[in-house]
N, C-alpha and C positions, 0 to 999 in steps of 0.2 A: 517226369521220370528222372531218377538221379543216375549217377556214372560212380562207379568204381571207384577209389585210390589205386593207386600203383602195386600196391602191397594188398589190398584187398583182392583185387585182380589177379593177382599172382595166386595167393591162396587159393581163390575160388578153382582155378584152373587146378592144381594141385588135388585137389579135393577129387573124392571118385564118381566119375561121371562117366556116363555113356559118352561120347563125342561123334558129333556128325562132321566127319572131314568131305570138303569141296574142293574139286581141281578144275581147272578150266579145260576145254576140249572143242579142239576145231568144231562148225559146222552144227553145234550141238550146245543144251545147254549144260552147265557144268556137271560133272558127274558128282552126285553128293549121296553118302553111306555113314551107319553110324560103321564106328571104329573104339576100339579098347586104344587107352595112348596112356603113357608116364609122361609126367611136367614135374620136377622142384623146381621153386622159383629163384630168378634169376637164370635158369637153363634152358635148355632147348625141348620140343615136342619131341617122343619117341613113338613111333608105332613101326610094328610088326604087321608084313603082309609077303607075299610070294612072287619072286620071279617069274614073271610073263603075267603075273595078273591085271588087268586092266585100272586098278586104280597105280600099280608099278610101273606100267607105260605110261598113265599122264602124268605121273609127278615126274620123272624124268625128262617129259617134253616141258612140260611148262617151269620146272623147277622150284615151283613153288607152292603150295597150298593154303588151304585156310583149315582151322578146326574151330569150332561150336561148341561148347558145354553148356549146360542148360538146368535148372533149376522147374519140373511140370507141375510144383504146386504151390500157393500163394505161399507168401509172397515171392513173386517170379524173379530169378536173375539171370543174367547169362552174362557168358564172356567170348568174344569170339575174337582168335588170331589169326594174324596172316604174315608168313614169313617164307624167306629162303630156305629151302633144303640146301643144309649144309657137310649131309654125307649120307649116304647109302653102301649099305657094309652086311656082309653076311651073320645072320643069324646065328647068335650063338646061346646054349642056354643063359650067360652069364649078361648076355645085354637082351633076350626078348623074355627071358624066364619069368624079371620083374615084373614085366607088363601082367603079364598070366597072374602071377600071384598078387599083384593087386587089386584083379579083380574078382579071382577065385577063393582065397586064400592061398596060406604055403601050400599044405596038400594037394587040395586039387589043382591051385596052379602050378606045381612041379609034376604033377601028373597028365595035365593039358599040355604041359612044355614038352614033357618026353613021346606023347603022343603025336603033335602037331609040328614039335621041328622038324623041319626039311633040309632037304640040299637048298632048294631051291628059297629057303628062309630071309627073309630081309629084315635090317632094322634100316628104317629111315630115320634122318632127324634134322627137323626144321629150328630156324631159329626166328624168333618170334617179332615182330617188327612192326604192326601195327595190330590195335588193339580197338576195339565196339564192348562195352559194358553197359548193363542197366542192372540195378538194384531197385526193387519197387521196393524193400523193406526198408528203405529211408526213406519214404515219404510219411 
């Protein structure tokens, strides 16, 4: 199996993908959910979730997460990071709007934005600090 470039890895993450983020969690095993997220490369993970939610409590306990991108048909890739949250900041259309509309379009994701923000709205964002790739499509 081959690995990534730096620059391929970066792309791929950018790229639109479902992502399954993992957080660690006393007593248990980690909680893992997919999740909508924004990456350009060289920056940090963004994702959008809600005050008091559970995946809200363990990133603020553990500080830190992992996210998963994945590629489900041949040939398979994936990219998976793991980095410090480096701010948790309320939701505002202008930082969780892009998430929506990246994966909706502008439309519907400005319309899932005015539906879905909340008071209670977060954007997290991690910065990205180790890195797991495979590319089967170089072999």
């Amino acid at each position: 199996m081959a690995k990534m470039t730096g620059e391929e890895r970066e792309k791929f993450l950018a790229e639109l993908h479902v992502g399954v983020i993992a957080i660690e969690r006393p007593d248990r095993a980690p909680l893992a959910v997919p999740i909508w997220y924004a990456y350009e490369p060289g920056g940090e993970v963004h994702i959008w979730t809600e005050s008091g939610s559970v995946k809200e409590k363990l990133i603020r306990a553990a500080g830190r997460f992992t996210l998963t991108a994945q590629v489900e048909e041949q040939p398979y890739r994936y990219v998976s990071v793991e980095g410090p949250v480096t701010g948790i900041e309320l939701g505002t259309p202008e930082t969780v709007g892009p998430i929506a509309i990246r994966y909706l379009g502008e439309a519907a994701g400005t319309a899932f934005t005015d539906q879905n923000l909340t008071p209670e709205s977060l954007l997290i964002r991690m910065r990205p600090e180790r890195w797991l790739t495979t590319d089967y499509s170089k072999e």
